[in-house]
N, CA, C and O atoms as a MOPAC input file, in Angstrom:
PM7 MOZYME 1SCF
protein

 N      0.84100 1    -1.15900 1     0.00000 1
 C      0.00000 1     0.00000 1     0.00000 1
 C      0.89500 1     1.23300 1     0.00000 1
 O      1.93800 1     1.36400 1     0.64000 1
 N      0.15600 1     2.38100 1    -1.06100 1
 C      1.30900 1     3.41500 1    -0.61000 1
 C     -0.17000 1     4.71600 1    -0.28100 1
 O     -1.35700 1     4.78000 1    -0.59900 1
 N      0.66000 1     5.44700 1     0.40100 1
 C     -0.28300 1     6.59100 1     1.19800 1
 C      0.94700 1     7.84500 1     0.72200 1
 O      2.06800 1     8.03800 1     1.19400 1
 N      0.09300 1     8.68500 1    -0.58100 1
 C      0.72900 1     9.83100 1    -0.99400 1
 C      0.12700 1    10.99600 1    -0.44000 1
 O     -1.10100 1    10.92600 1    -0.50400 1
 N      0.66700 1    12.32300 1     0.22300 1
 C      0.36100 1    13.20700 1     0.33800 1
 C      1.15600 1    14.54200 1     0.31000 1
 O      2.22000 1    14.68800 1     0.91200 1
 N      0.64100 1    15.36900 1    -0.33000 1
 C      1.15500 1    16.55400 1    -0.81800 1
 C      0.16700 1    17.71300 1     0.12000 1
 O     -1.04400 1    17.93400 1     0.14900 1
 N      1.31700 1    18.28600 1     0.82100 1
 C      1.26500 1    19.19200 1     1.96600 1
 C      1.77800 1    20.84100 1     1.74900 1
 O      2.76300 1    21.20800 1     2.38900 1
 N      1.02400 1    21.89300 1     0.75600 1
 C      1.91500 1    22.75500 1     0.72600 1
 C      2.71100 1    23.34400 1     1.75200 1
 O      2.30200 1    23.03700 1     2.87200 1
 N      3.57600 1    23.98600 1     1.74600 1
 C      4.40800 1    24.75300 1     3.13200 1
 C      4.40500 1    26.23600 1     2.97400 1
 O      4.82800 1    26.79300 1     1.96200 1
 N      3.99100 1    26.75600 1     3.84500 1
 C      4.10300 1    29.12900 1     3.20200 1
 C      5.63400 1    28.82700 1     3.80600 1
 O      6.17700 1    27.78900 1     4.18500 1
 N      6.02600 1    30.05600 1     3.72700 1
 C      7.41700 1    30.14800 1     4.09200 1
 C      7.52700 1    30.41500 1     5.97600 1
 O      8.49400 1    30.41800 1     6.73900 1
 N      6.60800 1    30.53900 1     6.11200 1
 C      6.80800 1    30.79500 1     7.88200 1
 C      6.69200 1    29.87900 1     8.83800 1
 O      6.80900 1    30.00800 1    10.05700 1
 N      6.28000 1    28.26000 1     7.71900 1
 C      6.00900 1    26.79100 1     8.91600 1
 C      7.39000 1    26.35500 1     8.22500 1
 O      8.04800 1    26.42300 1     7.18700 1
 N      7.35800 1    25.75000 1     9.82800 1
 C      8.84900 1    24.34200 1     9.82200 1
 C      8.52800 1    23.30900 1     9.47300 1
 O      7.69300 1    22.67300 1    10.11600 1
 N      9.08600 1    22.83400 1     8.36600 1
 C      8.61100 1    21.72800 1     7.39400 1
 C      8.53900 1    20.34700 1     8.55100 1
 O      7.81000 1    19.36200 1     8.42800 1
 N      9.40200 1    20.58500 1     9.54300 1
 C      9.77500 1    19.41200 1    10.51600 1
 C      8.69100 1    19.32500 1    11.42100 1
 O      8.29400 1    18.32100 1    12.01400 1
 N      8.17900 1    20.68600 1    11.47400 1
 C      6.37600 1    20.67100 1    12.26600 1
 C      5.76200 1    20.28100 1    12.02700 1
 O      4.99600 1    19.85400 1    12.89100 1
 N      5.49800 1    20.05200 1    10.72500 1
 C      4.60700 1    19.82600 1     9.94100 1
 C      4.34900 1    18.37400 1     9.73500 1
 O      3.28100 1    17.78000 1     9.87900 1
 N      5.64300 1    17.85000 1     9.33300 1
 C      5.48500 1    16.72900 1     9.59900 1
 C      5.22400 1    16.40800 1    10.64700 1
 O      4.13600 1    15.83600 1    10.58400 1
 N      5.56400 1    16.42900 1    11.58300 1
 C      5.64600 1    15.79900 1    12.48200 1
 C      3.88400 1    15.98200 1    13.22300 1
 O      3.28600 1    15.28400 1    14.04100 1
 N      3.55000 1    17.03900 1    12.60200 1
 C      1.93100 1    17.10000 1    12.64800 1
 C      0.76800 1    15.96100 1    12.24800 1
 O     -0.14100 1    15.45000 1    12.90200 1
 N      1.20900 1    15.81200 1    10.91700 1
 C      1.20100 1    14.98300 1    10.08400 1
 C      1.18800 1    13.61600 1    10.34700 1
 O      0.34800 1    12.72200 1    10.23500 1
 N      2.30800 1    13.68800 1    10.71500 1
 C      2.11700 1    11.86100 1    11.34200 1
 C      1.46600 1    11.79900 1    12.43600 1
 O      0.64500 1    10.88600 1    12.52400 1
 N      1.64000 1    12.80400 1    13.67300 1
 C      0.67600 1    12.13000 1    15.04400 1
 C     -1.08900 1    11.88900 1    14.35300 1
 O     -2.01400 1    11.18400 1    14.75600 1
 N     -0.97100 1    12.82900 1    13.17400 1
 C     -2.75100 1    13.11700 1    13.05800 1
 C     -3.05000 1    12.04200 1    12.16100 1
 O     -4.23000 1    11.70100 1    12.24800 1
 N     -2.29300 1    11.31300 1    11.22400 1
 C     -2.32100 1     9.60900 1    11.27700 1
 C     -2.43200 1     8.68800 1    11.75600 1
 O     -3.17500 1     7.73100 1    11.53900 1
 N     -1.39700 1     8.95600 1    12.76000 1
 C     -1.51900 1     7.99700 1    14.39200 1
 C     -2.68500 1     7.71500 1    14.83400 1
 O     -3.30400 1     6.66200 1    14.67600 1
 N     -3.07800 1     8.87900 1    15.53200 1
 C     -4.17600 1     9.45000 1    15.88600 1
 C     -5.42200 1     9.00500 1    15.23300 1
 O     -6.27700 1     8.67900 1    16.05600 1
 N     -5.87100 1     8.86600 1    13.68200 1
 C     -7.03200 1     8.65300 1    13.76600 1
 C     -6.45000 1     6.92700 1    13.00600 1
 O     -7.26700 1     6.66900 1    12.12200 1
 N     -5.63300 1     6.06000 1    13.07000 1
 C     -5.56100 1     4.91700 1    12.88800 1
 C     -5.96500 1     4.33500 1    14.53700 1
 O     -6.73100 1     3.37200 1    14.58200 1
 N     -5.57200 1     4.78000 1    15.55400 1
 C     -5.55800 1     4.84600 1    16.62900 1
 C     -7.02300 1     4.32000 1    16.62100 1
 O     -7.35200 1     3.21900 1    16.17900 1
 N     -7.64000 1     5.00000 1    17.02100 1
 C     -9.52300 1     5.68100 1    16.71800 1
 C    -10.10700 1     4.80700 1    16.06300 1
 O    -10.94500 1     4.15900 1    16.68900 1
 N     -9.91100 1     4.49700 1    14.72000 1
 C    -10.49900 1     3.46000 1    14.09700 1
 C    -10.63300 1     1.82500 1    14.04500 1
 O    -11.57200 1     1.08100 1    13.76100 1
 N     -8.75400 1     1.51400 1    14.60100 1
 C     -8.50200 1     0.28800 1    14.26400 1
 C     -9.29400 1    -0.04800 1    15.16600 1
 O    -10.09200 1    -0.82200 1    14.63700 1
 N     -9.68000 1     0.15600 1    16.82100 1
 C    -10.17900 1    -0.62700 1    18.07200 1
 C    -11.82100 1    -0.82800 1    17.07200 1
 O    -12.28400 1    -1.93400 1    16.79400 1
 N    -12.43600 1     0.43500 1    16.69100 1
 C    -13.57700 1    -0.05200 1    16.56000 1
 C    -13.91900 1    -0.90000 1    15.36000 1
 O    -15.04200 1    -1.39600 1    15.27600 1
 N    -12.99300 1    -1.09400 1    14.41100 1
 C    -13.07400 1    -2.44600 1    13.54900 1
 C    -12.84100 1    -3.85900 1    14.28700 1
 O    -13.47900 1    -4.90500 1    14.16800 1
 N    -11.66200 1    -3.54000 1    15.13100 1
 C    -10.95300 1    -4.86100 1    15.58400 1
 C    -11.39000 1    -5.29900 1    16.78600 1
 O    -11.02800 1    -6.42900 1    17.11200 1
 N    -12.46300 1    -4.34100 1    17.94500 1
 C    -13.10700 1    -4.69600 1    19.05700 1
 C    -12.13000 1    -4.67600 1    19.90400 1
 O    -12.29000 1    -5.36100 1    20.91400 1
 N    -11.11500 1    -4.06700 1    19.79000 1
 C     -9.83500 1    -4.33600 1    20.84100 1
 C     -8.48700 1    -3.10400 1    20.73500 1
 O     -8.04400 1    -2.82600 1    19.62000 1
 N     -8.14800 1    -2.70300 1    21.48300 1
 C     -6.82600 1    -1.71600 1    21.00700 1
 C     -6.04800 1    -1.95700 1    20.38800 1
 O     -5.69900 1    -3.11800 1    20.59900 1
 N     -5.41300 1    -1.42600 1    19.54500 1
 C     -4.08200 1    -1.77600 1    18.76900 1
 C     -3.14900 1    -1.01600 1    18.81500 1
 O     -3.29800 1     0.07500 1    18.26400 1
 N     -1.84200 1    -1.32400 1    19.49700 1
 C     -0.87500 1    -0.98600 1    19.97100 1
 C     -0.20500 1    -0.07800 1    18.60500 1
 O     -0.53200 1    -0.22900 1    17.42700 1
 N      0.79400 1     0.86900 1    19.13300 1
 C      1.74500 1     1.03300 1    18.63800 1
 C      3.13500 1     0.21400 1    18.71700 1
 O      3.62100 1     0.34200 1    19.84000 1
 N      3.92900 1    -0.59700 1    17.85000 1
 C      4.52800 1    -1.30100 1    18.49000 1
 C      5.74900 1    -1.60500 1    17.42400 1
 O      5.50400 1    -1.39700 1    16.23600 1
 N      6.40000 1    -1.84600 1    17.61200 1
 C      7.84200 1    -2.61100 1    16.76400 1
 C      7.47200 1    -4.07600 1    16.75700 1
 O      6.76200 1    -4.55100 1    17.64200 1
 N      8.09500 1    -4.99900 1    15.46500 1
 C      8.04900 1    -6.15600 1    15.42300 1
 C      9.74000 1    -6.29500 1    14.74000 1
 O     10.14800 1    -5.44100 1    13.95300 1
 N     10.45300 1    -7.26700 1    15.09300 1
 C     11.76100 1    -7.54000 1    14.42500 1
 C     11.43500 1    -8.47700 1    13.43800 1
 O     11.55900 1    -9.69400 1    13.57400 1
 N     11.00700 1    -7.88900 1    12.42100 1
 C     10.97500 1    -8.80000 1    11.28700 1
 C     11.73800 1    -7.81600 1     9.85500 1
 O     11.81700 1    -6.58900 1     9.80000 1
 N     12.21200 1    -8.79900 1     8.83400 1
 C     12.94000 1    -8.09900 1     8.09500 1
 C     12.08600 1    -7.64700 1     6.82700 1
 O     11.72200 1    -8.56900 1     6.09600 1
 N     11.71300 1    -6.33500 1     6.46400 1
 C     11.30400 1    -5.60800 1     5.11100 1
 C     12.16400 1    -4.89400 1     4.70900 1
 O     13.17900 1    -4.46200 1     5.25700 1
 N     11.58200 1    -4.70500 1     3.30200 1
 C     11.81600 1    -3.19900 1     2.44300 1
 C     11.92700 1    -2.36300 1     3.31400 1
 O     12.86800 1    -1.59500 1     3.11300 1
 N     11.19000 1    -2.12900 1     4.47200 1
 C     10.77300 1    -0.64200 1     4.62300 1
 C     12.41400 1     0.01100 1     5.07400 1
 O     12.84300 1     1.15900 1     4.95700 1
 N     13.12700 1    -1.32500 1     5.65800 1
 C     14.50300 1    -0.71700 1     5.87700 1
 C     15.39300 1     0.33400 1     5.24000 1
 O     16.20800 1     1.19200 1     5.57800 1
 N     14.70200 1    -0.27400 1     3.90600 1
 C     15.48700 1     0.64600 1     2.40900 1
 C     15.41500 1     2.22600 1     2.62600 1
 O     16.15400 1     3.11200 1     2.19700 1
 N     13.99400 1     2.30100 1     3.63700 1
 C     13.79300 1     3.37900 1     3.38700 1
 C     14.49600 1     4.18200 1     4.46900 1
 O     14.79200 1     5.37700 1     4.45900 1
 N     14.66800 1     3.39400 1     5.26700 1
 C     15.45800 1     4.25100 1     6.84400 1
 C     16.63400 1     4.10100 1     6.59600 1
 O     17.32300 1     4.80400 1     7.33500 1
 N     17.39600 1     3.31200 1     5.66100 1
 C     18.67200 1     3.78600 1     5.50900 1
 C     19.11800 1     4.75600 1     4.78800 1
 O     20.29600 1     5.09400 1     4.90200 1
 N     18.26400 1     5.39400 1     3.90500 1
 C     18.36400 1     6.54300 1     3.35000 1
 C     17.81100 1     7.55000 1     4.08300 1
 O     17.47500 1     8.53500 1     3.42500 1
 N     17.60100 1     7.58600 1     5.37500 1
 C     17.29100 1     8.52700 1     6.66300 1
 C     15.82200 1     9.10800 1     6.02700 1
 O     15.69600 1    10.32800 1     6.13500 1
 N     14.73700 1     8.40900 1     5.40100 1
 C     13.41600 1     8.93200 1     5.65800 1
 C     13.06000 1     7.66800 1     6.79600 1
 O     13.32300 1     6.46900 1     6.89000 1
 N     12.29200 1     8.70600 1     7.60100 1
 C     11.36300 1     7.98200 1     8.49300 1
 C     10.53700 1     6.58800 1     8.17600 1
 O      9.53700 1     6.74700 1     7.47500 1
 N     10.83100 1     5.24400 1     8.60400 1
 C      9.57600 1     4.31900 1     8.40900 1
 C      9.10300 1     4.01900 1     8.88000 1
 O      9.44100 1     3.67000 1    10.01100 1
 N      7.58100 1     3.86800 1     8.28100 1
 C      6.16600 1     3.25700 1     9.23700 1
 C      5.31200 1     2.65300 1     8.06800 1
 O      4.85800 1     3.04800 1     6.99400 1
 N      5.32100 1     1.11400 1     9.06000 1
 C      4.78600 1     0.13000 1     8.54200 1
 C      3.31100 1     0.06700 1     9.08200 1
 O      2.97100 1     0.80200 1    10.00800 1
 N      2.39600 1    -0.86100 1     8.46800 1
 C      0.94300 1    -1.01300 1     9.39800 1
 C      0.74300 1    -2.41200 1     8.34300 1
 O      1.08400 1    -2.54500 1     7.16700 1
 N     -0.02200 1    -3.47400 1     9.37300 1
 C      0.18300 1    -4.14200 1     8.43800 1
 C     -1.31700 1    -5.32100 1     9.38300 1
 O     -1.51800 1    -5.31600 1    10.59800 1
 N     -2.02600 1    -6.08600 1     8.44200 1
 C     -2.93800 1    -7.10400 1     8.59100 1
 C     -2.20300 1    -8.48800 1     8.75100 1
 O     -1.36000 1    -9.08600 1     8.08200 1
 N     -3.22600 1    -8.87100 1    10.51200 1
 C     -2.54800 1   -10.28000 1    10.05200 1
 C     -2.82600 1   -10.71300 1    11.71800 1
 O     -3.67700 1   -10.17100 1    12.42300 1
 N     -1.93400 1   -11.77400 1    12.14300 1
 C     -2.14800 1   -12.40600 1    13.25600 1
 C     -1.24300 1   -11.23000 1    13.85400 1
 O     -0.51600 1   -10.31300 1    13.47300 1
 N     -1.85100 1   -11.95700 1    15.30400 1
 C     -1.06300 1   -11.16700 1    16.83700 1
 C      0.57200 1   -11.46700 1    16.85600 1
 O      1.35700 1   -10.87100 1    17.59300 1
 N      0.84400 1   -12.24200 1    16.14500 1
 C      2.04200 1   -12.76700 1    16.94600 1
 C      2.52400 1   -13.67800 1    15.30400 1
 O      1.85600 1   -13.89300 1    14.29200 1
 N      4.07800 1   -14.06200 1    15.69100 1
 C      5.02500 1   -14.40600 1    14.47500 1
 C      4.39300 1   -15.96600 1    14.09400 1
 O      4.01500 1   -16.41700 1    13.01300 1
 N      4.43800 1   -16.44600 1    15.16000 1
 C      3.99000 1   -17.91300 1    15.18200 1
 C      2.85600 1   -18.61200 1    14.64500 1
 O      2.72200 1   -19.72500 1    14.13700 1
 N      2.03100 1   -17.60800 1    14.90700 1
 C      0.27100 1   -17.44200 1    14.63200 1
 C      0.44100 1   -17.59200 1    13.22600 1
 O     -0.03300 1   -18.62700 1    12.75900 1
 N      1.22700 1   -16.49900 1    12.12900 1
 C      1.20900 1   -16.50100 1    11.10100 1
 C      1.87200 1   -17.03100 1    10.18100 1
 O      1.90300 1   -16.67200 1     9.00400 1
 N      2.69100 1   -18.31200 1    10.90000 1
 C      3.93900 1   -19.32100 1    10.48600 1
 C      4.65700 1   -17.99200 1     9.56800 1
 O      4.33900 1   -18.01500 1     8.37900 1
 N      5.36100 1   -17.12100 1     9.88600 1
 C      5.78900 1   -15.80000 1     9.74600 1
 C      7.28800 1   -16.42100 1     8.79200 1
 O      8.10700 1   -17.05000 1     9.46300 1
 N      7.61900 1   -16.20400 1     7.11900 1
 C      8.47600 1   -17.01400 1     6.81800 1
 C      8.90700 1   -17.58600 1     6.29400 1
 O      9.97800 1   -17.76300 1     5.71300 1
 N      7.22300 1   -18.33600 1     6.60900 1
 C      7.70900 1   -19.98800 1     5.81900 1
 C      6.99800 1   -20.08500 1     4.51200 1
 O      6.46100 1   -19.20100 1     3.84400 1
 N      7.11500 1   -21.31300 1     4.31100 1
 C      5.75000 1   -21.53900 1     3.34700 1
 C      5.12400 1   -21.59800 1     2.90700 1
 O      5.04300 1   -21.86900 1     1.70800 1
 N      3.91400 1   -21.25400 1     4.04800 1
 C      3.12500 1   -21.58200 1     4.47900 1
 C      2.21700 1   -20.25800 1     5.49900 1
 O      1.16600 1   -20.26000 1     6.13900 1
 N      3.30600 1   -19.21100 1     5.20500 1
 C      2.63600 1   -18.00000 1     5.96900 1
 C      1.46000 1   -17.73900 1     5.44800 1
 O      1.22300 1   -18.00700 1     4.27000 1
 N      0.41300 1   -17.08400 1     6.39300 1
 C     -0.75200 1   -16.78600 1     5.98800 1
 C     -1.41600 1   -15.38300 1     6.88600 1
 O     -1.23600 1   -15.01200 1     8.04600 1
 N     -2.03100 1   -14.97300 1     6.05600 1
 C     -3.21000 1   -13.93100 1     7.09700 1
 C     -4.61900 1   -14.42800 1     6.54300 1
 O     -5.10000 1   -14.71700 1     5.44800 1
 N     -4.97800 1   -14.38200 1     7.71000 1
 C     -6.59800 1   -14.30300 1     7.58800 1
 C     -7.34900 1   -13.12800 1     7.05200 1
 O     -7.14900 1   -11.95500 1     7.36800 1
 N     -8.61100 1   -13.76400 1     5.84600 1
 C     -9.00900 1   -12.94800 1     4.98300 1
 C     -9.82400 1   -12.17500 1     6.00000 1
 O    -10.13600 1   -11.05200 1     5.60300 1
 N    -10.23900 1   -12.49200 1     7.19200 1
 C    -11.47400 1   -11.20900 1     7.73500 1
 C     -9.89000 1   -10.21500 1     8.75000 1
 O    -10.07100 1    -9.31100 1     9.56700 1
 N     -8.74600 1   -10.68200 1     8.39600 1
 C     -8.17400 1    -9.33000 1     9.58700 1
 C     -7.55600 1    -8.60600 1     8.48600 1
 O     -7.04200 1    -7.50600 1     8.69100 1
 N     -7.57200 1    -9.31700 1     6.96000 1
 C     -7.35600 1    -8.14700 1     5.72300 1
 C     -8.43700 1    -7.38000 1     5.47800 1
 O     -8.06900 1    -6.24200 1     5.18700 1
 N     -9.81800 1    -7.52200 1     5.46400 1
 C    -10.63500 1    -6.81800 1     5.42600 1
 C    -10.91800 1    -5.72200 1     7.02600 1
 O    -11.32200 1    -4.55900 1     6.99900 1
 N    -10.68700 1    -6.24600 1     7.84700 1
 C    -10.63900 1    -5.45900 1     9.01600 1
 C     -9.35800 1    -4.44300 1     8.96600 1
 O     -9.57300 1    -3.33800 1     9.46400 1
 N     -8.23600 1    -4.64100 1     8.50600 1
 C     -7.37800 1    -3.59500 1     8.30000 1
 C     -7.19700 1    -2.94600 1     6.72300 1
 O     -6.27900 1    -2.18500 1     6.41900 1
 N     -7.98100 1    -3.28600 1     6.03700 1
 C     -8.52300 1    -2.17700 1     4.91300 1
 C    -10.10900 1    -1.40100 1     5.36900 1
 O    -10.48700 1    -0.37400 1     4.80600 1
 N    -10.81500 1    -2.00200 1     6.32600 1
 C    -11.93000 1    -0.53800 1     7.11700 1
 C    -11.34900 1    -0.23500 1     7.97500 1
 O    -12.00200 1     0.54000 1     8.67300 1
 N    -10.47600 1    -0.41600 1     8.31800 1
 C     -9.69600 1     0.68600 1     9.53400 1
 C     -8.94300 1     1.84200 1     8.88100 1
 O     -8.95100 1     3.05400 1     9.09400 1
 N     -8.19900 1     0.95900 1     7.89500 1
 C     -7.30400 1     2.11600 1     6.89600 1
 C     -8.35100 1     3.11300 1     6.24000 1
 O     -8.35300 1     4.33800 1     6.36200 1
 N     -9.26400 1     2.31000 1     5.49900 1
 C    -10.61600 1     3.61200 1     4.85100 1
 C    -11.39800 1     4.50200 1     5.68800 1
 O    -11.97300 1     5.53100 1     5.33200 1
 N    -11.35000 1     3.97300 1     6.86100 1
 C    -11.89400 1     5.28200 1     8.08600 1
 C    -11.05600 1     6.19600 1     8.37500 1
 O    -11.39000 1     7.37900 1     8.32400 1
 N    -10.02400 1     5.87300 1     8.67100 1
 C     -8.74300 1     6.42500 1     8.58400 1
 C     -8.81000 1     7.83400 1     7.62200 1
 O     -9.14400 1     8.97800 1     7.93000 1
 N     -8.31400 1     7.21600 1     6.22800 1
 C     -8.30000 1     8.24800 1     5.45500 1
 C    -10.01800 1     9.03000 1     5.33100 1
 O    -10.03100 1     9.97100 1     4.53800 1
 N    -10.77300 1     8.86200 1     5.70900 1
 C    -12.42300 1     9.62400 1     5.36300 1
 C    -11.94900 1    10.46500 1     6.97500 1
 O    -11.95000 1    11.62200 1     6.55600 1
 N    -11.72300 1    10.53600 1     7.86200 1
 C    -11.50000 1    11.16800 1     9.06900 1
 C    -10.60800 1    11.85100 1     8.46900 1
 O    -10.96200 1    13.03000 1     8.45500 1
 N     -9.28400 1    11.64500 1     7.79100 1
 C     -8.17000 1    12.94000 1     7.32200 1
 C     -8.55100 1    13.92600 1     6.42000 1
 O     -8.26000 1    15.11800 1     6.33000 1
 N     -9.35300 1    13.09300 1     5.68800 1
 C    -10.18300 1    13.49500 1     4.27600 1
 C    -11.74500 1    14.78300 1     4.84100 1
 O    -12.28500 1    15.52500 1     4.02100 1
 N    -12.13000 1    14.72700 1     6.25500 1
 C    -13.42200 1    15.24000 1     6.39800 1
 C    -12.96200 1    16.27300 1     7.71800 1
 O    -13.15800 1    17.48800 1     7.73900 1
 N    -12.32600 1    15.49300 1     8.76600 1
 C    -11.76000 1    16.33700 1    10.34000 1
 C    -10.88200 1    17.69200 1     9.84000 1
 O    -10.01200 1    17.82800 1     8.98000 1
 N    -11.36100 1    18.39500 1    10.55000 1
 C    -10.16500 1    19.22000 1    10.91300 1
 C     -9.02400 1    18.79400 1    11.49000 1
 O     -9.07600 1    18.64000 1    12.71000 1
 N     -8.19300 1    18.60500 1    11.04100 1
 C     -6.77000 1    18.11100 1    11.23800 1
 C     -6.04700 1    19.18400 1    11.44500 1
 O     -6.13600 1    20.03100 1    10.55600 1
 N     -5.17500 1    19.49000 1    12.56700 1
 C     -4.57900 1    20.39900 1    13.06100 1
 C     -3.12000 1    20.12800 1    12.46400 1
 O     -2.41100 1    19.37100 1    13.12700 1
 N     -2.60800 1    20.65000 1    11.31500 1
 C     -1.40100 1    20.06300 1    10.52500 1
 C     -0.70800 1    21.88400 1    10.44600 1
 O      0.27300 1    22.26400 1     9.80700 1
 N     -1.44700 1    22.54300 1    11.15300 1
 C     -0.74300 1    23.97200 1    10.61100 1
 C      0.83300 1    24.12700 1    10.78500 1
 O      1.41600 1    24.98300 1    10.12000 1
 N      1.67500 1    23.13500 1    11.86000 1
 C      2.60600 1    23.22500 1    12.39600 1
 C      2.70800 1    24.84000 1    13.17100 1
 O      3.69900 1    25.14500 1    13.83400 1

């Protein structure tokens, strides 16, 4: 999945505010949504598993992953074979993601930096 957004800047905001606006107000309404798809909180959290997304932090942009699937590595034979996600926690984390964006898309989002 890719999530494009184009943010103009006037010359008097700190682009680093901004971002950084930006992402909590992502956070924030993934936050909000995922419990009431998933009936349960969903952490912010690190997993040590190996992606792409590395590619992207070694060239010093910020990465953030979000991703459908089991609780845990094991759950999802994470790997192998034989890995799998379950089709209702892919559909539960594509209506979390589409609430998501209709809340960025409709809220006042406080991004002024």
């Amino acid at each position: 999945m890719v999530f494009k957004l184009d943010r103009r800047l006037v010359p008097e905001e700190d682009p680093a505010r901004v971002e950084a606006s930006l992402r909590d107000a992502i956070v924030r309404a993934l936050q909000r949504n995922a419990p009431a798809v998933f009936s349960e909180p969903i952490p912010v959290t690190g997993t040590p598993l190996y992606t792409d997304v590395r590619l992207y932090s070694e060239r010093g942009i910020p990465p953030a992953i979000s991703g459908a699937g089991p609780r845990s590595l094991r759950e999802s034979n994470a790997k192998r074979a034989d890995e799998h996600v379950r089709v209702e926690d892919l559909r539960g984390a594509t209506k979390a993601i589409a609430r998501t964006l209709l809340d960025l898309l409709l809220d006042d989002v406080d991004v002024a930096g």
